[in-house]
KEDREN-524320 format. One record per residue (C-alpha): residue number from 0; x, y, z. Coordinates in steps of 0.25 Angstrom, whole numbers, plus 5000, padded with zeros to 4 digits. Example, Ala and Ser with C-alpha at 12.3 -4.5 7.8 and 13.67 -1.06 7.14 Angstrom:
KEDREN-524320
resi, east, north, up
0, 5049, 4982, 5031;
1, 5055, 4996, 5029;
end
This chain:
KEDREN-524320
resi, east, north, up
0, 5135, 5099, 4838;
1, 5143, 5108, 4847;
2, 5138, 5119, 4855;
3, 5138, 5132, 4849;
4, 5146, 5142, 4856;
5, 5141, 5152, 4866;
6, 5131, 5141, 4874;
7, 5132, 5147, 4889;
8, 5136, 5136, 4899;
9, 5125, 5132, 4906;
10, 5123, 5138, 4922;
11, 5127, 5132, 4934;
12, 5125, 5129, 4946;
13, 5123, 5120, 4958;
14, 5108, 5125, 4963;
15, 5095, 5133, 4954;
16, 5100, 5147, 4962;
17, 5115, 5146, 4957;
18, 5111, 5142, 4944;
19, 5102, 5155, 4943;
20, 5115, 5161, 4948;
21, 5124, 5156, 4939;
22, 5114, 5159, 4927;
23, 5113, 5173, 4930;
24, 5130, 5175, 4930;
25, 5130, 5168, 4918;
26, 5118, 5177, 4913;
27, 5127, 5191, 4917;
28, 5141, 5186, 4911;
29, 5132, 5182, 4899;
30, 5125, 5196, 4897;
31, 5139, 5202, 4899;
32, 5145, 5195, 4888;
33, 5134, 5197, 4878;
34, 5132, 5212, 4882;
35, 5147, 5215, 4879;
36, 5147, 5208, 4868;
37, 5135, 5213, 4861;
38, 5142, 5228, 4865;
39, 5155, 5227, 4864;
40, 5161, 5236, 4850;
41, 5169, 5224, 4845;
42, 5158, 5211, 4847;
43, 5145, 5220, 4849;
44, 5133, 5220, 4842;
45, 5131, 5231, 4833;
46, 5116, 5232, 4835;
47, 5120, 5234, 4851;
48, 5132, 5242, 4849;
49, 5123, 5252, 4844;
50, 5112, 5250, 4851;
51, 5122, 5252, 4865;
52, 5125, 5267, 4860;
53, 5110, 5269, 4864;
54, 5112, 5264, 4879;
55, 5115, 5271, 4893;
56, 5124, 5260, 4898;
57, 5135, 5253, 4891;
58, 5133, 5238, 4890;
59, 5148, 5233, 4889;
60, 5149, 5239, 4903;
61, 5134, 5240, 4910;
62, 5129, 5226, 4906;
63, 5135, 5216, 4917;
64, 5124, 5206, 4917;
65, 5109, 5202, 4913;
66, 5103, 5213, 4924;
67, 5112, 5222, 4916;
68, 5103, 5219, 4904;
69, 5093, 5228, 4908;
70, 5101, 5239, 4903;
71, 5098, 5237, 4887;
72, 5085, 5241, 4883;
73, 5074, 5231, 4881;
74, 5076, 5226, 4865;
75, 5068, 5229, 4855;
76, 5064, 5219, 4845;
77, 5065, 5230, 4832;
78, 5080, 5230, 4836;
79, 5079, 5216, 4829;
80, 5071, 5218, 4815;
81, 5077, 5222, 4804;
82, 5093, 5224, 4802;
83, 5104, 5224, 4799;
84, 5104, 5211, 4806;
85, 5120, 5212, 4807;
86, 5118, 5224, 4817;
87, 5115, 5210, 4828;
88, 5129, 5203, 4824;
89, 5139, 5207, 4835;
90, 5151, 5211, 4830;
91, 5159, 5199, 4837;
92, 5150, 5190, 4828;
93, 5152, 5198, 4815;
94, 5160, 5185, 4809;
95, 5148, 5175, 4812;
96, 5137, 5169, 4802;
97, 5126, 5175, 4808;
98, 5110, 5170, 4805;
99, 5098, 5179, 4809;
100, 5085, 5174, 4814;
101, 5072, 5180, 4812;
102, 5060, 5182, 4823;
103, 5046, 5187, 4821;
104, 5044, 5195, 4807;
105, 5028, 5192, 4808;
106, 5029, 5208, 4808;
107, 5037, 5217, 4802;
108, 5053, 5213, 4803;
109, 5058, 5201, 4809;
110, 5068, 5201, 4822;
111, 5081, 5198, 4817;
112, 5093, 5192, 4825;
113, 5106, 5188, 4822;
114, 5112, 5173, 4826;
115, 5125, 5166, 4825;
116, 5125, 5155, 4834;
117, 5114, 5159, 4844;
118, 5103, 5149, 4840;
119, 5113, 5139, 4840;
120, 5116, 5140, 4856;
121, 5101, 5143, 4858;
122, 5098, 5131, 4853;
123, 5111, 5121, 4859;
124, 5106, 5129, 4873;
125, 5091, 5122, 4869;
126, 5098, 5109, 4864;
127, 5104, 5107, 4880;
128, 5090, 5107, 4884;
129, 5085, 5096, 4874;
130, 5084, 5081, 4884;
131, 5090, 5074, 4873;
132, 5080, 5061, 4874;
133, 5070, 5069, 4867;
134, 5079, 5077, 4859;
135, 5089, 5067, 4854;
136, 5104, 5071, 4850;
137, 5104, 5069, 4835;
138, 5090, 5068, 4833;
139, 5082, 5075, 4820;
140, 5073, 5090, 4823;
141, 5061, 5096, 4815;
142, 5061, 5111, 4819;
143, 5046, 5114, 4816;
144, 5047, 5129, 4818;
145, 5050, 5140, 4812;
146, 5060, 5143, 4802;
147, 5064, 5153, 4792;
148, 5072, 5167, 4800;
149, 5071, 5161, 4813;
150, 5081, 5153, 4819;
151, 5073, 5141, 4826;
152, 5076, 5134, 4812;
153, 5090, 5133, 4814;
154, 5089, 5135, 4828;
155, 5084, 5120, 4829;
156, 5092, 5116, 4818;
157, 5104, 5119, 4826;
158, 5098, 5110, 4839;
159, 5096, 5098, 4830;
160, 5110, 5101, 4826;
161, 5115, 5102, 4840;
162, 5108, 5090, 4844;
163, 5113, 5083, 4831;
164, 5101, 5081, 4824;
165, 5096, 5087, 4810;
166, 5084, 5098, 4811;
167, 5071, 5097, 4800;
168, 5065, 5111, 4800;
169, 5053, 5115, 4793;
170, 5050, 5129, 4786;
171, 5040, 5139, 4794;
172, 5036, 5152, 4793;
173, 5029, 5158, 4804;
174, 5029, 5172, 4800;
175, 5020, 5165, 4787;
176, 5011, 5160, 4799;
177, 5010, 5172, 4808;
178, 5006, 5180, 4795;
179, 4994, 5169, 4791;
180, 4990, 5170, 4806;
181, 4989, 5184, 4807;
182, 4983, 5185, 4794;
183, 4973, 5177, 4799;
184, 4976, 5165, 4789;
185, 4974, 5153, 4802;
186, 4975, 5142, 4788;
187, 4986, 5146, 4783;
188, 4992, 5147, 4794;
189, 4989, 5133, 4797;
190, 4992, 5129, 4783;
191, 5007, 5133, 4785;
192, 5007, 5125, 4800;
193, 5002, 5112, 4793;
194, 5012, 5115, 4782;
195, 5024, 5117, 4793;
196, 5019, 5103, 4800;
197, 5018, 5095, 4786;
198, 5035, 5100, 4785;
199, 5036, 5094, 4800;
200, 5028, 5082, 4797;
201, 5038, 5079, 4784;
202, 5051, 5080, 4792;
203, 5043, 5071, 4800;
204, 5040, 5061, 4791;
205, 5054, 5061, 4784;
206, 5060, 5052, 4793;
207, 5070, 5062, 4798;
208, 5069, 5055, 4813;
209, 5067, 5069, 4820;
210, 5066, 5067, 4835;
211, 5067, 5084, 4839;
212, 5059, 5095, 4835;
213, 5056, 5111, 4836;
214, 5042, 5114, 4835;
215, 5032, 5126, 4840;
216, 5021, 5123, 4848;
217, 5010, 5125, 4837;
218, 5019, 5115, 4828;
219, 5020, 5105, 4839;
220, 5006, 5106, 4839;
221, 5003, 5106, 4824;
222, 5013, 5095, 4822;
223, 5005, 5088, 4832;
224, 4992, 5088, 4826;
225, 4998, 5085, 4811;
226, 5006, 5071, 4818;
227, 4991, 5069, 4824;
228, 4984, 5069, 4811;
229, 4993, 5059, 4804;
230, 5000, 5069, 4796;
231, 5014, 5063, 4798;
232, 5008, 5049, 4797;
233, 5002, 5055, 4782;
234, 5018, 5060, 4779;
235, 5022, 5047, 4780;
236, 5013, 5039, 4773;
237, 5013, 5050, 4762;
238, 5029, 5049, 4762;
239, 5027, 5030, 4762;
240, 5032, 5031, 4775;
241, 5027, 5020, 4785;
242, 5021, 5026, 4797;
243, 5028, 5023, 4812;
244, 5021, 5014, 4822;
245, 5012, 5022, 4830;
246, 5010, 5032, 4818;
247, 5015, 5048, 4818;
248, 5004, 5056, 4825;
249, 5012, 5062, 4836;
250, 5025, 5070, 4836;
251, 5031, 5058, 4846;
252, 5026, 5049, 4834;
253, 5038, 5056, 4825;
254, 5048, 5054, 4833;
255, 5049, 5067, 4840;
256, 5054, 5067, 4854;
257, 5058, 5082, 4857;
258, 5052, 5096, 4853;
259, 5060, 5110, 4855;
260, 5047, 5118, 4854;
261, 5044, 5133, 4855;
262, 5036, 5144, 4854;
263, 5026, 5152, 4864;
264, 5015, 5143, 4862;
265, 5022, 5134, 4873;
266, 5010, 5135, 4885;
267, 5008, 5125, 4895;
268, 4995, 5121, 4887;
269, 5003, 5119, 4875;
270, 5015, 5111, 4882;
271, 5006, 5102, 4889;
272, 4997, 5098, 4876;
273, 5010, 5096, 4868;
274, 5016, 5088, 4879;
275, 5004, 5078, 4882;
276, 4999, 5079, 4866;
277, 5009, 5082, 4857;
278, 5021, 5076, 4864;
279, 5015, 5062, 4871;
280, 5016, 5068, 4883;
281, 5030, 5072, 4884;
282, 5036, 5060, 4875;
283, 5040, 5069, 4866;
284, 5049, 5081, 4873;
285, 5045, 5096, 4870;
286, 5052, 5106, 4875;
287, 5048, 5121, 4875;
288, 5057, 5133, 4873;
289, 5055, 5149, 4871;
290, 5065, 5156, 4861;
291, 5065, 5166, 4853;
292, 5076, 5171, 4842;
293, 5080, 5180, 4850;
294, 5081, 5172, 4863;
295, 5084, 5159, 4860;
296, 5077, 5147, 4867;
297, 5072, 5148, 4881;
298, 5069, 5133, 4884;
299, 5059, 5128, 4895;
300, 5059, 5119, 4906;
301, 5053, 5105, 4903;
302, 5039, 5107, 4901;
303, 5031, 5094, 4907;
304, 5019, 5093, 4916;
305, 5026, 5095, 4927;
306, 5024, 5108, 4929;
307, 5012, 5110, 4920;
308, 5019, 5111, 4907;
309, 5024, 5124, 4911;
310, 5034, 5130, 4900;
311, 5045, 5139, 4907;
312, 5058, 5145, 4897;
313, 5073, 5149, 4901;
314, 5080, 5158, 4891;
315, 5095, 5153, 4886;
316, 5102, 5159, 4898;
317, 5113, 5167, 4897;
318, 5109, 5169, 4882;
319, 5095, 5174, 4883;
320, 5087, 5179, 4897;
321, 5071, 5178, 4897;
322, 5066, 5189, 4906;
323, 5049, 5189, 4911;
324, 5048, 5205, 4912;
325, 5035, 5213, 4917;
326, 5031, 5218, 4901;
327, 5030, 5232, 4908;
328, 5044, 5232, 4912;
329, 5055, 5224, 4906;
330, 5064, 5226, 4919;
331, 5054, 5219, 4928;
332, 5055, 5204, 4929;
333, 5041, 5198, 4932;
334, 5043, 5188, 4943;
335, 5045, 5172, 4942;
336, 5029, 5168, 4938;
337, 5026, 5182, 4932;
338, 5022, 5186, 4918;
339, 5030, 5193, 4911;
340, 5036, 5196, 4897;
341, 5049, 5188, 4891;
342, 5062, 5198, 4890;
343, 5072, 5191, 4882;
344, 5087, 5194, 4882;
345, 5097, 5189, 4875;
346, 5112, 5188, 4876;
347, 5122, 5180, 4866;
348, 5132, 5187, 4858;
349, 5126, 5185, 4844;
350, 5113, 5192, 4850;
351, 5109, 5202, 4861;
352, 5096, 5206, 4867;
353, 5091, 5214, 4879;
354, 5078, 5212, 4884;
355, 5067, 5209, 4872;
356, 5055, 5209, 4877;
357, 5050, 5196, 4871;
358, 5036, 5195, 4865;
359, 5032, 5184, 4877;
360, 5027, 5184, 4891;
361, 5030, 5174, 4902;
362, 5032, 5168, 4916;
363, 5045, 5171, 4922;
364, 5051, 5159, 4928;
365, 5061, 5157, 4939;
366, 5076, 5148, 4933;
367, 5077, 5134, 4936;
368, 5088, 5124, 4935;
369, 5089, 5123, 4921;
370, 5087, 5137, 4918;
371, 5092, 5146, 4930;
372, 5087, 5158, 4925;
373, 5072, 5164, 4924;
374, 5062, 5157, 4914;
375, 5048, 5161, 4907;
376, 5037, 5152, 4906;
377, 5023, 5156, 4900;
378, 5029, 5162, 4886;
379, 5018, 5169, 4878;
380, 5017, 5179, 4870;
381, 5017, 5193, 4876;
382, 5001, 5196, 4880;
383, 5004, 5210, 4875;
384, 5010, 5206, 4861;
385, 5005, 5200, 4851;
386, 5011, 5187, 4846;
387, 5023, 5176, 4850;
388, 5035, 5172, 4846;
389, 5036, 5166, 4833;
390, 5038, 5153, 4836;
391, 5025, 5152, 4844;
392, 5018, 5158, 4831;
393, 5018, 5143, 4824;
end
């Protein structure tokens, strides 16, 4: 499949401090684009048009690059729940096909966004990460995740795309399960976890030769302890299907060789137990990412004993910056180490946010080859506020 238009090129540079260089120049022009766009009369963004009459400073003019950024106000999720939803689509995309993708609605109104393309180039961005020995070109995908108004469904339908496979999805509710736990129904909850695993354990068993998969962390884990208790082995002899050599009680035992996983569950603790229980010590690749609709997908460095299973995320630079800001004050970056909370911005033309504060906390870490640009590590919901994101709910 081609690439999607609007991927940035990828930074240069012949040593770490020019790449950093380079990144920021890329990062400015990139801002400068997006902002005119999003506030010029004829391409705009009706809710920004508007929302620019409220401003002392003029954006088409005043906003030069990300230090510029400053200048907006710190976005308020509200902004996002309820509609018209149209009030998001820019002018210069008036003619597009445009989905929307839902986050949260535990409580009270979803957050709603608008996307045309977006998830698309997230997700070719992601792809280019992928070691294709453990994610094969052509191979099959099971997303256990979410599904429904968020848009990890065809999210990771579009990667197994990209990479020319064909994605198997299961159907999950989390708001259902957020609901039973905060209603203190803990069996029912757990009734619609070994309902979501016995839908992945019949892809499984269908002999659809799937090599890839999106999971959460408590899915890996569940899916896990199901494989363990011989509940793939029982599919099969159910369905008169003869059982492999070695049997099918470990996720290396289906054929699985790469996981795309996410979620805020991702501590070391976590990493480590998966790698050397779940994943036979690394035989099977995992690979973490932080992401949100919003955002898209920061992706980490490879996670491994090396450095104590220490999982550190970039955000897509140019088209999405993670900031680690002292809670107090939004203007103050904590220094490389400190603790912190995540401000997200992002910048594409189909969507357009300053500074939301993010539910999450975090180290801030310094760039590095791959990712010339700063990084968090230690992502965990906000010690102030109550919950995670949603993909960490299940």
């Amino acid at each position: 499949m081609k690439d999607t238009p609007g991927k940035p090129a990828p930074v240069t540079g012949a040593t770490l401090e020019e790449r950093i260089k380079n990144a920021k120049a890329q990062l400015d022009a990139h801002v400068r684009e997006i902002v005119r766009w999003h506030f010029n009369p004829e391409t705009g963004t009706p809710f920004w048009l508007e929302k620019a009459k409220t401003f002392d400073f003029n954006p088409l003019t005043d906003v030069n690059g990300w230090d510029d950024v400053k200048k907006f106000p710190i976005f308020e999720d509200d902004w996002l729940r309820g509609g018209p939803v149209r009030r998001w689509v820019p002018k210069g995309l008036a003619d597009r096909a445009v989905y929307v993708f839902e986050t949260g609605g535990t409580t009270g109104l979803p957050k709603s966004r608008i996307v045309i393309d977006d998830f698309k180039i997230d997700y070719e961005m992601m792809s280019d990460t992928l070691p294709d020995q453990n994610f094969p070109r052509g191979s099959n995908w099971l997303m256990l995740g979410p599904s429904g108004p968020r848009r990890l469904r065809l999210a990771i339908e579009h990667l197994a795309r990209y990479r020319g496979g064909i994605c198997f999805a299961i159907d999950l509710d989390p708001r259902y399960v957020v609901k039973c736990l905060k209603e203190r129904k803990i069996a029912e909850a757990q009734a619609y976890k070994d309902h979501c695993i016995d839908q992945a354990l019949t892809v499984l068993a269908g002999g659809h030769d799937i090599k890839c998969m999106f999971t959460t962390p408590k899915l890996l884990a569940a899916l896990d302890e199901a494989l363990r208790a011989g509940k793939l082995e029982d599919k099969y002899r159910a369905l008169g299907k003869p059982l492999p050599a070695g049997g099918l009680r470990s996720i290396k035992s289906t054929g699985i060789t790469g996981i795309f996983s996410g979620g805020t569950e991702f501590t070391p603790q976590f990493t480590r137990e998966a790698y050397e229980e779940m994943l036979d010590n690394g035989e099977v690749y995992m690979t973490p990412t932080y992401g949100n609709t919003l955002m898209g997908l920061a992706c980490s460095k490879p996670i491994g004993a090396h450095d104590g299973f220490k999982i550190s995320y970039y955000a897509p630079q140019p088209r999405a910056v993670i900031e680690v800001v002292n809670p107090k004050n939004y203007n103050e970056i904590v220094p490389y180490g400190g603790t912190g909370r995540v401000l997200l911005s992002t910048f594409t033309k189909e969507f357009f946010v300053p500074r939301f504060p993010e539910r999450d906390e975090g180290e801030r870490e310094p760039p590095f080859e791959k990712y010339p640009w700063d990084g968090v590590s230690g992502v965990r919901p906000f010690a102030e506020l109550a919950g995670g994101t949603v993909v960490g709910v299940y």
